[in-house]
N, C-alpha and C positions, 0 to 999 in steps of 0.2 A: 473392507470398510475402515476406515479413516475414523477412529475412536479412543476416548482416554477412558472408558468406562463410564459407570453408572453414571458418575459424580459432575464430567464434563463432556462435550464434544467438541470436535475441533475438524472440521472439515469445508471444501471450496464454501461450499451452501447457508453453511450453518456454525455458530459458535456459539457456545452455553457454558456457564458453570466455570468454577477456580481453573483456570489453565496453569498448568505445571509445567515451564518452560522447559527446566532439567528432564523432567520426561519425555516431551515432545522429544528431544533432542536425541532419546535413549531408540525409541521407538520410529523415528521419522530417519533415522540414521543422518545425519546433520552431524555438524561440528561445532564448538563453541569458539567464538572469534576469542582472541587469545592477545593477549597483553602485546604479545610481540608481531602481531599481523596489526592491529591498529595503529603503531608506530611505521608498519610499514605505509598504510592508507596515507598515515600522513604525512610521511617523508615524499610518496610519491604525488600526493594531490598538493603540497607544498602548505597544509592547512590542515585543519580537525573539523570534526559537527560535531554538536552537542547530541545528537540521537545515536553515535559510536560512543562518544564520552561515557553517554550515561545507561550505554548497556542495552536503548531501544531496539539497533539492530543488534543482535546478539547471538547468532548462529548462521552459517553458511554454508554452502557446497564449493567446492575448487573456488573460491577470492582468492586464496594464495595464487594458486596458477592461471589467473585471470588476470592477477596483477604483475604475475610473470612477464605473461605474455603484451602488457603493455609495455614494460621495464625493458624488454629486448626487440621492440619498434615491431611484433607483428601485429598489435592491438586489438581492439575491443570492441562492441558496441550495444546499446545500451536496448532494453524493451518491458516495458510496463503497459498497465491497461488498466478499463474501467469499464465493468456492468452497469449500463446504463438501467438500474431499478429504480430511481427516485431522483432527488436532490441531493446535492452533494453537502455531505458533513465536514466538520474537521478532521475526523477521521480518516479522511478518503482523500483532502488535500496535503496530509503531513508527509507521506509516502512520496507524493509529487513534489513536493520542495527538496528533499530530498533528492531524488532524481534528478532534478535541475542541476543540484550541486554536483552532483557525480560528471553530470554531461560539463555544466561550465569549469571544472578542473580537469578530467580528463580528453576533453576536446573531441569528444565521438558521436556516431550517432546515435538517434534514441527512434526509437519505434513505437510506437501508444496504439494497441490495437484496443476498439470499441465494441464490445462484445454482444451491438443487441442482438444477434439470431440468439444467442445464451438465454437473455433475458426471454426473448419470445418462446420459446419451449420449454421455461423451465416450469410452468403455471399456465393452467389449461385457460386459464382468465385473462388474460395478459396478451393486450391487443397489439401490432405490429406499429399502425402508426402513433400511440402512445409513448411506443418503445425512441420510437426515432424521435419524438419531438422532445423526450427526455434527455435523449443523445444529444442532440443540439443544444441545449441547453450546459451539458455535464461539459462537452466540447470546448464552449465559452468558460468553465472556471480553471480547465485545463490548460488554454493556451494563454489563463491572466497570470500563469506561476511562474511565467517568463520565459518558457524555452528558447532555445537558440533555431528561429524558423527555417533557418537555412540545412540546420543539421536534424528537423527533426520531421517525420512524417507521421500524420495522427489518419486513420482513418476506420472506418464501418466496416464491420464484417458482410454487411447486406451489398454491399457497394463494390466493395474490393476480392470478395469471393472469387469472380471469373479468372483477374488474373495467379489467384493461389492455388486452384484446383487441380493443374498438371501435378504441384508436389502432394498438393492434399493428399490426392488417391498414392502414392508411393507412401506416404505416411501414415494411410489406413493400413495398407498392405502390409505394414510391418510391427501390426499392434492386436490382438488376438481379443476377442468379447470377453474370454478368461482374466487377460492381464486387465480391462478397464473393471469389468466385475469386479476383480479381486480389490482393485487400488481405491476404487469409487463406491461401492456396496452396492452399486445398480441392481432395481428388481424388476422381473419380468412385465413389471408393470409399466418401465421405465420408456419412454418414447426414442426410438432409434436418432431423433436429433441431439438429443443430451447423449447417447452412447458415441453418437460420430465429434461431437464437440469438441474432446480432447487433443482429434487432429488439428483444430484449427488454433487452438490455445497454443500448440507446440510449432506450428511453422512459423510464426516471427522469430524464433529463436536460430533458422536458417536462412534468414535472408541476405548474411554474407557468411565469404569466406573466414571470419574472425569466429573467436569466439564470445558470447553472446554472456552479457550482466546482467541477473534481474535483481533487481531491488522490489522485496515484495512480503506481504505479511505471511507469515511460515503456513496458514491455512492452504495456499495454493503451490505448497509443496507437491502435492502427489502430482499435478500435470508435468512438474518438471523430473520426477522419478522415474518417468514416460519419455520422455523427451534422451536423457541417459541412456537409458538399453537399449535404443535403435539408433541414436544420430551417428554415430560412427560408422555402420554398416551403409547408410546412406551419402557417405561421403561429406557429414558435416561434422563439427567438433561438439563436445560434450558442453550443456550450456552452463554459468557457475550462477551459483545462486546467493545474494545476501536476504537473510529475513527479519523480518524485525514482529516486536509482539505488539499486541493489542490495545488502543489507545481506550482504555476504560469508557462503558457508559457515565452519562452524570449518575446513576444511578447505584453505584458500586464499583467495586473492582474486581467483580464477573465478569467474563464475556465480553464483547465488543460491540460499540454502538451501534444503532441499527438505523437505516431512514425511516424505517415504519413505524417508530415509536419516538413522536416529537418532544417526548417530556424526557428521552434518554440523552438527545442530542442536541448539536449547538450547526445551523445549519449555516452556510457560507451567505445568506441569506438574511440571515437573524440580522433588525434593525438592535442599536447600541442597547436601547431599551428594556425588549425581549432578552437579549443574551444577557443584563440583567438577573431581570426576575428569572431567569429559569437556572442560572447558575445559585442563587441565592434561597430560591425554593425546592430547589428538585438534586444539586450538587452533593451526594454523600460525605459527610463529615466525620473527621477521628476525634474531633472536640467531647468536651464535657456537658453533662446535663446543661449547667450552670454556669457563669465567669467564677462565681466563687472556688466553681470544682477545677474547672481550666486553669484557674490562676497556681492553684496548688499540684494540680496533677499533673498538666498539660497536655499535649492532644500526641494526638496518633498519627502521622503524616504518612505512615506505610498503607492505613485503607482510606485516606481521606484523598477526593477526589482531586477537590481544587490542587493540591499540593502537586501532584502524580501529573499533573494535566503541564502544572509548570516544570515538572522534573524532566515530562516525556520530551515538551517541545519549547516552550513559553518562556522558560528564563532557562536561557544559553551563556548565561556565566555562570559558573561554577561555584566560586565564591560567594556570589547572590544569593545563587539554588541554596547553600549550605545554611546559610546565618539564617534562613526563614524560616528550616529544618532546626534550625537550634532552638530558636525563639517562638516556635509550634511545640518543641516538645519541653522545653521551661513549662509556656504557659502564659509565657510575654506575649505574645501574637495571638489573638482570638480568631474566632472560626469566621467570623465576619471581616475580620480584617485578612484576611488571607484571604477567602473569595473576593473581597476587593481587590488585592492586587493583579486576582487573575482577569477578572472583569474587564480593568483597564489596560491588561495586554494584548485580554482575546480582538477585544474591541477596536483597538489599533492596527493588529494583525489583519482585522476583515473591512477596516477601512481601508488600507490600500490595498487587499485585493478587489473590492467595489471596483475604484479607481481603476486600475487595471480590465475590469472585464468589461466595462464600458469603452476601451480601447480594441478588446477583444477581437467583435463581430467583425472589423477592417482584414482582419488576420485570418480567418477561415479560409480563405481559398490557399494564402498561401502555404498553413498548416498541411492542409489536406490534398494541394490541387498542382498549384503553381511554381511553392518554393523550390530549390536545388533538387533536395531529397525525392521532396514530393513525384516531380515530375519524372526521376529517373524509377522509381518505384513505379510510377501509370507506363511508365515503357518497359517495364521489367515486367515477362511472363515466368515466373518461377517453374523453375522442370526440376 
């Protein structure tokens, strides 16, 4: 079972309560990206991101040897993905921009598996064409984050199953009910398609002979701790992993946003308006009772939302980020004015991806059908 104790949880499913990154790290057996591997990132992507900058991603599995192995021409290639449960948040797009960058600097490809059989088993209520018509829609904010369509193949688990099934069953056969028990807390109660699911989580990370990058929140750690103790024995490379933490609810900085709770979140969706009021009514604040109090004390920018939300992703200079931080914690910058600042980045950021996904729906075939990748993937029977 995948657990911080009483206090938090942190598992694929579910996250709750103060996440303690330093412990994850102790417990998940992870490494902490290190002053001298970020230099490396960006000596070899010829750039930086503000979500290494600022510490978002902050723990890995083999990057060093993943970026080895770019550095000496055997290269990389890239794999992410999306449970299709709802509407896509900000939280579920940051991860993807990110990826983008990885792909358009280091020129690889990128793999996006679509995980509704997940969604349909994991909830006995949880109808299959609700699943898909979710999917189709998550699909479209997916391919507005701009991938390279040529290097990239997004596709359905429900759809693309036949051709993965050869290696499937060789990756069942090499994972024991003990080791997903142990890794997962599965109980007897649990439906044999949630126990088989982890094979399919792990075979995009074999679809070449490189080895494989994921950029992903450290909750979906343990599939890849699965992935580790067999892929060598099957003749594939061990996959490396970068994670990053949790893009806070509007509602504190517990836990991670959820789609099922619209007052936590900011949805890709949200007209200028809405994102608004609900950043300004619902956004957790370090400020003071009063401007009287603020003026003299100043605010707390380490639990206040707005601040965190601009540290995570939102202002990408550094110098910017700092003086707002100075000027929050004076007591010059009120709590109103600093949701303002964020208001009018979030809002810009979700105008042009609108833009974009309205360009979208043109693009779905060749995401999934048509393009380069795509079509060598539909003639690819994985053994």
């Amino acid at each position: 079972m995948v657990s911080m104790g009483a206090e938090s949880t942190v598992t694929p499913w579910e996250v709750s309560g103060k996440v303690d990154y330093e412990k994850l790290i102790k417990e998940f057996g992870t490494k902490k990206i290190t002053p001298e591997l970020k230099k490396k990132i960006g000596r070899l992507a010829k750039d930086s991101h503000s979500l290494i900058d600022q510490e978002i991603y902050f723990s890995h599995r083999d990057l060093d040897v993943a970026l080895a192995d770019f550095e000496s021409g055997k290269g990389i290639f890239l794999y992410t993905g999306r449970g299709p449960s709802g509407p896509m948040h900000i939280g579920h797009i940051i991860p993807l921009v990110f990826t983008k960058w990885l792909q358009d600097k280091f020129k690889c490809n990128l793999y996006i598996e679509i995980t509704d059989d997940e969604k349909f088993m994991l909830k006995k209520e949880n109808k299959m064409d609700e699943i898909r018509r979710i999917a189709d829609e998550n699909i479209l904010d997916i391919i507005a984050v701009g991938f390279d369509p040529e290097r990239t193949f997004i596709f359905k688990d429900s759809e693309y199953m036949g051709n993965m099934y050869p290696l499937a069953t060789r990756v069942a056969k090499s994972i024991n009910f003990s080791d997903v028990k142990a890794t997962f807390g599965f109980e007897n109660s649990t439906n044999i398609g949630m126990i088989f699911f982890p094979t399919l989580e792990i075979l995009p990370t074999m679809f070449e002979n490189k080895r494989c990058l994921i950029p992903a929140a450290i909750d979906q750690d343990p599939f890849f701790r699965l992935q580790r103790d067999i892929a060598e024995s099957l003749g594939y490379k061990k996959a490396a992993q970068i994670y990053s933490k949790f893009l806070p609810p509007l509602s504190g900085t517990d836990g991670k946003m959820s789609s099922s709770m619209p007052e936590s979140a900011i949805y890709l969706s949200d007209e200028p308006k809405t994102v608004k009021q609900k950043i300004m009514k619902y956004a957790f604040s370090g400020g003071q009772e009063s401007i009287e109090m603020h003026r003299k004390l100043g605010g707390n920018p380490d639990i206040d939302v707005a601040f965190q939300w601009l540290k995570y992703f939102f202002e990408p200079d550094a110098k910017k980020l700092k003086r707002i931080e100075e000027e929050y914690r004076s007591g010059k910058l009120l709590t109103g004015e600093l949701k303002t600042i964020l208001v009018e980045k979030l809002n810009a950021f979700l105008e042009e991806h609108r833009e974009r996904r309205t360009d979208a729906r043109e693009m779905v075939t060749t995401f999934m059908r048509t393009g380069a990748l795509a079509k060598k993937m539909w003639a690819t029977k994985h053994e």
